[in-house]
C-alpha positions, 0 to 999 in steps of 0.5 A, spaced: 500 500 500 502 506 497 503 512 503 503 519 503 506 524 508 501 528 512 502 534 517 497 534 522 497 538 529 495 534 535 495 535 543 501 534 547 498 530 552 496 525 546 502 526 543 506 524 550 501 518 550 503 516 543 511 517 544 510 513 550 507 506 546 512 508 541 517 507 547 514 501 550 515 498 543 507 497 542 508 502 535 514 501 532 513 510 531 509 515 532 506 514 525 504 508 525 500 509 531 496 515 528 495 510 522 492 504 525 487 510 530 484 512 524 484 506 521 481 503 527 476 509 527 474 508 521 472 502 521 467 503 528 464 508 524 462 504 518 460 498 523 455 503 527 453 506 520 451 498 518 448 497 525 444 503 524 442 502 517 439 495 519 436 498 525 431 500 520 429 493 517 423 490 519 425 483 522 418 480 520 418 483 512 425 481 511 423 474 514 417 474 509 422 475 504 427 470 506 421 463 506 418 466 500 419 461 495 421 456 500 414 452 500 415 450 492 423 449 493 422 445 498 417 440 495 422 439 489 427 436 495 427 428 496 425 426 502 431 423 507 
């Protein structure tokens, strides 16, 4: 994966914390700790947005959608 270079301004109690993980070797440097927050950060927000938007399904409708058809489908199966 290609990277690019970016300048950010950040608080100097988080930063601390950042240079901290770094030394205890939890990142192996500053940026790749910022790097893996964002992707973090990123990923919870696409997981609330799928949870929200299925959220809205109807549980009885999406039901009904998934048997339709299965009467006749299932007559065609062999019986075991």
């Amino acid at each position: 994966m290609s990277t690019t270079k970016v300048a950010i301004t950040i608080d100097q109690t988080l930063l601390a914390e950042i240079d901290r993980l770094v030394e205890q070797r939890v990142f192996p440097n500053r940026s790749k700790a910022v790097q893996e927050a964002v992707q973090d950060k990123l990923a919870r927000i696409r997981r609330s947005r799928l949870a929200g938007e299925c959220a809205k399904l109807d549980p009885q409708a999406e039901q009904t959608l998934a048997e339709e058809g299965m009467d006749q489908e299932l007559a065609g199966w062999p019986e075991y």
